[in-house]
C-alpha positions in Angstrom: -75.6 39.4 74.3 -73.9 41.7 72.0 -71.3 39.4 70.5 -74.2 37.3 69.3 -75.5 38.5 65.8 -79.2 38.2 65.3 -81.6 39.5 62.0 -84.3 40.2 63.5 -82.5 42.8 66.4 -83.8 46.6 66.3 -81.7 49.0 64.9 -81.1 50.2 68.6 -79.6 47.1 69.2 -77.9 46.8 66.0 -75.9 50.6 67.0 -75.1 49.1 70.4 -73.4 45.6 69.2 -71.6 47.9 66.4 -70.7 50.1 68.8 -69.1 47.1 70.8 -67.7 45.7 68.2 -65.9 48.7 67.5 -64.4 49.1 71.0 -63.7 45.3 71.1 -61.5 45.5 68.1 -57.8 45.6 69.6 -56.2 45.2 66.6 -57.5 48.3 64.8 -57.2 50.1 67.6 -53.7 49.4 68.2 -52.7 50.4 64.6 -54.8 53.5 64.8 -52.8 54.4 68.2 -52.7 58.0 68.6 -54.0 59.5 65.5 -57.3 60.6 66.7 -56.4 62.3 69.0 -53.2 64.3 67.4 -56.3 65.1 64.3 -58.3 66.5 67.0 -55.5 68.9 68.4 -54.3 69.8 64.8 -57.9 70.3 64.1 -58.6 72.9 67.2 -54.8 74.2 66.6 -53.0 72.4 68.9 -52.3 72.0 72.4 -49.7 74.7 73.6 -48.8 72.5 76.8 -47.5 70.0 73.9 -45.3 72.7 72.1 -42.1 73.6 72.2 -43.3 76.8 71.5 -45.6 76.9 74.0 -45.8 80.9 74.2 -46.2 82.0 71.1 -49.1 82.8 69.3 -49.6 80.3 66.2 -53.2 81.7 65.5 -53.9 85.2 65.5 -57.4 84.3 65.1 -58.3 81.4 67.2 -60.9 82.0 69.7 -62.3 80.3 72.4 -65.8 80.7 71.2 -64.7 78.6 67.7 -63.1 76.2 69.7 -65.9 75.7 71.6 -68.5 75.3 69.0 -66.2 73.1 67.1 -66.4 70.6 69.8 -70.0 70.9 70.4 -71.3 70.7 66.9 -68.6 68.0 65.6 -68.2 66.1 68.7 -71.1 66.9 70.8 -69.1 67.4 73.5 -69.5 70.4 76.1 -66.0 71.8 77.4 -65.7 74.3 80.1 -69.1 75.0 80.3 -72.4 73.8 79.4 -76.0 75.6 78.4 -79.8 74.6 78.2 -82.3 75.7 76.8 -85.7 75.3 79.9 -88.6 77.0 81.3 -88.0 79.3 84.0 -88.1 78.0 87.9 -89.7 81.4 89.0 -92.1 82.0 85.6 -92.8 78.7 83.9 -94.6 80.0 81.2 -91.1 81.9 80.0 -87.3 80.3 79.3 -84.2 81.0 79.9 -81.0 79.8 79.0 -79.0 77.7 81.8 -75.2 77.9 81.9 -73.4 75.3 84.3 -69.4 74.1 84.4 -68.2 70.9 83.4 
């Protein structure tokens, strides 16, 4: 179903067969190899564990708070922890903010 190209699709449906397509693509990913992910660790600073350098501060001022929100906001991805925003179990006409681990 989502090989076959069709005009009159949704645009849901449209996403999903790109999206496929994308992931299907062997050859682009192959030449891409690891690059996305070594942009994403130079991007947050990199990844000590990596390093030859391991203990040494490269960043005075990373923090895990920028880290965090960098993944959030440009990857919508929650690391370590998660939050939400929903009414309160005990008072349901107030809200409070929910914190869980990954």
């Amino acid at each position: 179903v989502l090989e076959k190209t069709d005009d009159r699709d949704r645009d849901a449906f449209k996403k999903a067969k790109q999206l496929y397509k994308s992931c299907m693509n062997a050859n682009f990913i192959e030449k891409r190899d690891a690059a996305p992910l070594l942009n994403l660790l130079d991007e947050i600073g990199g990844w000590p564990a990596t390093m030859s350098d391991w203990d040494v501060t490269k960043e005075p001022d990373w923090s895990l708070e920028s880290t965090l929100t960098l993944f959030h906001t440009n990857y919508n991805r929650r690391v370590v922890f998660d939050t939400l925003v929903w009414f309160d179990i005990r008072n349901t006409s107030k809200y409070v903010i929910y914190v869980s681990k990954i």
